[in-house]
C-alpha positions in Angstrom: 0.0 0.0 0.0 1.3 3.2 -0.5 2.4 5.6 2.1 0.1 8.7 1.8 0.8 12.0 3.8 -1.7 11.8 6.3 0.5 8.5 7.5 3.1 10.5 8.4 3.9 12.3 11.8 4.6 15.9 11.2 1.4 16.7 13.5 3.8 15.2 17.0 5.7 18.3 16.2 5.3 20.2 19.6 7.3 23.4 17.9 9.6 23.1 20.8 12.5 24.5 18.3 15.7 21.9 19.2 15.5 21.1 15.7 16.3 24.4 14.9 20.0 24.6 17.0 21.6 22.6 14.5 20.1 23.2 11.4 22.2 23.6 8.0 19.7 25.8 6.1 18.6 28.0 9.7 22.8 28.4 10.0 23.2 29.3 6.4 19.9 31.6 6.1 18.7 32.6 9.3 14.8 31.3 8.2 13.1 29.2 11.1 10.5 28.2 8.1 13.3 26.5 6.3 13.9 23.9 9.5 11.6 21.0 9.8 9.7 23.0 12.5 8.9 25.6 9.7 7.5 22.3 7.7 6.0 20.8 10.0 4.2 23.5 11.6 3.1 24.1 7.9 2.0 20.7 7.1 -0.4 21.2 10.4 -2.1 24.0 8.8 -2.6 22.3 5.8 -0.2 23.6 3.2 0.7 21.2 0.1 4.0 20.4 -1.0 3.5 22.5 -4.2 3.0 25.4 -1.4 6.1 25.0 0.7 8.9 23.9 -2.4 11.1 26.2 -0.5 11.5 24.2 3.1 11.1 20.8 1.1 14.7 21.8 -0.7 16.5 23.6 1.8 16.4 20.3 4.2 19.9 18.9 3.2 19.3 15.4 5.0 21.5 15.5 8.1 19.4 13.9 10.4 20.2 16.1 13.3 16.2 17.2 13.7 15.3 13.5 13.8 18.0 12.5 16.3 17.3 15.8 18.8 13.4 15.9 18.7 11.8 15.1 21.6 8.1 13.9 20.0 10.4 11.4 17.4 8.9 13.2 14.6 9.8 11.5 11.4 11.7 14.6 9.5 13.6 12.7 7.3 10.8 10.7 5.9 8.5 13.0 5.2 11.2 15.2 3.4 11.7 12.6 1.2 8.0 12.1 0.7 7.2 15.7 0.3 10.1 15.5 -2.5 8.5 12.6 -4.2 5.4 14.5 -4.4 7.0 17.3 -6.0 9.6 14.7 -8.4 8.3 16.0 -12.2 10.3 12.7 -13.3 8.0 10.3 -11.1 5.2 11.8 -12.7 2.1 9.4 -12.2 4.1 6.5 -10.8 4.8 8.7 -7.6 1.2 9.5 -7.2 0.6 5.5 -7.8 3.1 4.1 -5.5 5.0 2.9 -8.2 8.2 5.2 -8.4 11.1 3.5 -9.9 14.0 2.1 -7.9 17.6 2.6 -8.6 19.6 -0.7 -7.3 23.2 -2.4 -9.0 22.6 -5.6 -10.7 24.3 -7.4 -7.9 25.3 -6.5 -4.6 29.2 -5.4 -4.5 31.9 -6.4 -1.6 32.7 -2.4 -1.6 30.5 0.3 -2.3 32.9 3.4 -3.2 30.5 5.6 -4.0 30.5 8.3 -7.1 32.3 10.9 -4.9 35.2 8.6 -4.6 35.9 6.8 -8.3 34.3 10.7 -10.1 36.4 12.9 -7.5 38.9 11.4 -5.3 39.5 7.8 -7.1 43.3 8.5 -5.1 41.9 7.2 -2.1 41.1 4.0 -3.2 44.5 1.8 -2.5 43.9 2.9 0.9 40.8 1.9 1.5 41.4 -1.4 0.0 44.3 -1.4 2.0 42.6 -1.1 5.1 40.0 -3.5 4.5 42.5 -6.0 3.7 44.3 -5.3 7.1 41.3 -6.3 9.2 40.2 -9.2 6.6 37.1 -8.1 4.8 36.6 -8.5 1.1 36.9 -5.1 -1.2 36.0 -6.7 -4.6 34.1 -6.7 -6.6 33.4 -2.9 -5.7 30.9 -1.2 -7.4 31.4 -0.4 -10.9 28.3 2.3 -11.9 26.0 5.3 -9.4 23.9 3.8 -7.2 21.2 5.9 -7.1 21.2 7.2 -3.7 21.1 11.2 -4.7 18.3 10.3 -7.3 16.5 9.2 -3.7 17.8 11.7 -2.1 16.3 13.7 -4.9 13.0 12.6 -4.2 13.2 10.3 -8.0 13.7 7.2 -7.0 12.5 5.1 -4.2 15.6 3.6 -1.8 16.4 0.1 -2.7 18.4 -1.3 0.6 20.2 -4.0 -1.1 22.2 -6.6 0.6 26.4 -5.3 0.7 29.5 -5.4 2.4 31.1 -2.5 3.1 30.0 1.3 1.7 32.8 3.9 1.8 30.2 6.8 1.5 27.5 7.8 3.8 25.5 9.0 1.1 25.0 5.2 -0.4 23.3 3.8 2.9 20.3 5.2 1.1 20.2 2.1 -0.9 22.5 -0.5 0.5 22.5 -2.0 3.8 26.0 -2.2 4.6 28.6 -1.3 7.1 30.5 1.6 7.1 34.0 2.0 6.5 34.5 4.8 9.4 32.8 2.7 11.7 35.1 0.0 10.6 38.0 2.4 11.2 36.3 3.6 14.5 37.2 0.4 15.9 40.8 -0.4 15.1 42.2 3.1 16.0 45.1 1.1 16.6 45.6 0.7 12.8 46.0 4.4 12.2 48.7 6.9 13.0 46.7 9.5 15.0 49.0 12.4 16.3 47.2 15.0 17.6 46.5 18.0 17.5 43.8 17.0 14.8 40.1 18.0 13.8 38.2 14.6 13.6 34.9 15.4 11.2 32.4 12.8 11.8 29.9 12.1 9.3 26.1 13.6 10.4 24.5 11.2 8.3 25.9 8.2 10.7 26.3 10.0 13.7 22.4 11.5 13.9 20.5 8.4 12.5 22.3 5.7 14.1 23.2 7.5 17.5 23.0 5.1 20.0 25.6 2.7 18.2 28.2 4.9 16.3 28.0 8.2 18.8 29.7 6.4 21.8 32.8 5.1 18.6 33.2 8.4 17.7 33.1 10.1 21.3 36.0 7.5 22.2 38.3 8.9 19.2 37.1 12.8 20.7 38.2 11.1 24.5 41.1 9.0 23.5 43.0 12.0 21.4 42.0 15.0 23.0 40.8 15.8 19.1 38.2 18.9 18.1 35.4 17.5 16.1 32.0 18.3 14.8 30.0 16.9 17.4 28.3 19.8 19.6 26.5 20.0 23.0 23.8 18.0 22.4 26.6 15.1 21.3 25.2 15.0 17.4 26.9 16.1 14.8 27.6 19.5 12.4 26.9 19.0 8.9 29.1 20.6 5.7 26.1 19.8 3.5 28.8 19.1 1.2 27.7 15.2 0.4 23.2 16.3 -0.1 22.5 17.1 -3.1 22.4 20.9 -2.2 26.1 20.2 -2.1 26.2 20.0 -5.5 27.2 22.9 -8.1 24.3 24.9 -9.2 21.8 26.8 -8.9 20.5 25.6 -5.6 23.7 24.4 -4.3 24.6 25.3 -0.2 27.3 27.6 0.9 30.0 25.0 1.9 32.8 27.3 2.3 30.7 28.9 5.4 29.5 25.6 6.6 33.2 24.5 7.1 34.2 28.2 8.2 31.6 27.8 11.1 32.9 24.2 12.2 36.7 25.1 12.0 36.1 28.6 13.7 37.0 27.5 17.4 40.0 24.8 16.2 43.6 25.3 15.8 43.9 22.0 14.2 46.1 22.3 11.3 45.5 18.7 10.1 41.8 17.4 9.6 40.6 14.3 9.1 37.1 12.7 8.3 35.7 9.5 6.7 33.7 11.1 4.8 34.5 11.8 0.8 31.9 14.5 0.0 33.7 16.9 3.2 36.8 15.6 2.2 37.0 17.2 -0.4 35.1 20.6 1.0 37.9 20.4 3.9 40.8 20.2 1.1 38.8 22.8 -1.0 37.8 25.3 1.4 39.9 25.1 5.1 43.2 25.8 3.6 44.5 23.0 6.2 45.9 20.0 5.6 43.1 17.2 5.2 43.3 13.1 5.0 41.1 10.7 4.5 40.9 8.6 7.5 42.5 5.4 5.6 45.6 7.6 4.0 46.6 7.6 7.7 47.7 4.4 8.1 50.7 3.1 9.4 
């Protein structure tokens, strides 16, 4: 059966604002309407998605107002479904329940992810490096896009197909998989660490999966002594560097502010992250030095 709107929980939204504190689009714009309270509170009163395209874009998918809200309001979800409602490419078979799904023919042992074999395919000896140290297959890796931004997008439906190991964030919105910073979370050991160090840890991880990976990433904060992205309320700062507002364009984010807000309180002169898409914005825009977490290896 398809999921409809009214099935949906924006109406839990209490308007309590928490969602708000670590917004990208509030940082980057100031507008409380843009946040999922703004969307939610305007869902409650009955708007459309044709009457709120604005909010519906400017979410960029962190997963901070999901992890924070006190009412477990769904923001995420109904992002994505406000999205497919607006998808001109769905057409009829979004309004039917039958939007099409973007899945590889077979499940790979790595998932690289476009970011990494389009924009940074020098990081791959070291990942495979890595996953060979601790005994976990990295081939066959993936070979084509798999469709995660086109879900993202609101285009596609996710697929969550069976796979090892994803070395992106962005492609756990279509494979079920573990993830390489997690992996790398738990063999610290493995890594040549010096500090002093700015540690970015993925939102996308961090905020929808907090229970499990915040406690990893706290011990690398604990155990070094390193700055990092995670604030007060223990989730963690987006770049918006790997949404599709990251991209170049017309409605692309302002990542050069995003990452001068996160480094403005660290010294750090070397960053690190396991995460391509801020990899790259770090290397781009922080005029620091910046390493993937797997080029530090011993």
């Amino acid at each position: 059966m398809r999921e409809m709107l009214s099935d949906l929980n924006y109406g839990d939204c209490i308007g309590c604002g928490l969602c708000v504190l670590g917004c990208p689009a509030y940082e980057e714009t100031g507008f409380d309407l843009l946040t999922a309270r703004g969307r939610n509170k305007a869902l409650q009163s009955g708007l459309a998605a044709e009457d709120m395209v604005e909010p519906i874009w400017a979410c960029t998918l962190c997963g901070y107002c999901d992890a924070i809200c006190p009412s477990d309001v769904q923001n995420v979800k109904i992002v994505l479904h406000l999205r497919r409602e607006l998808a001109p490419r769905l057409g009829e078979s979004a309004r039917s329940g039958q939007a099409r799904t973007a899945v590889a023919a077979a499940p790979p042992a790595l998932v690289l992810g476009c970011t990494i074999r389009d924009r940074a395919a020098h990081l791959i000896p070291s990942i495979t490096k890595f996953l060979d140290r601790i005994g976990r297959p990295s081939g066959p890796a993936d070979e084509g896009c798999c469709g995660s931004l086109e879900v993202e997008a609101g285009r596609a439906m996710p697929a969550r197909v069976k796979a090892g190991v994803v070395a992106d964030p962005v492609c756990l919105e279509q494979y079920d998989a573990e993830f390489l910073g997690v992996l790398a979370m738990r063999r610290l050991d493995l890594f040549d660490l010096e500090p002093p160090f700015y540690y970015y840890a993925p939102h996308r991880i961090v905020n929808r999966d907090h229970a499990r990976v915040y406690p990893l990433y706290d011990e690398l904060r604990r155990r070094y002594a390193c700055d990092m992205n995670l604030d007060l309320n223990r989730l963690a700062r987006s770049t918006s560097a790997g949404s599709v507002q990251g991209l170049s364009g017309r409605d692309a984010r302002d990542i050069p502010a995003a990452v001068a807000r996160l480094l403005a309180h660290s010294r750090a002169e070397r960053i690190i992250t396991c995460s391509p898409a801020d990899y790259l914005a770090f290397r781009t825009y922080s005029g620091r030095e910046t390493r993937f977490i797997t080029e530090c290896l011993r």
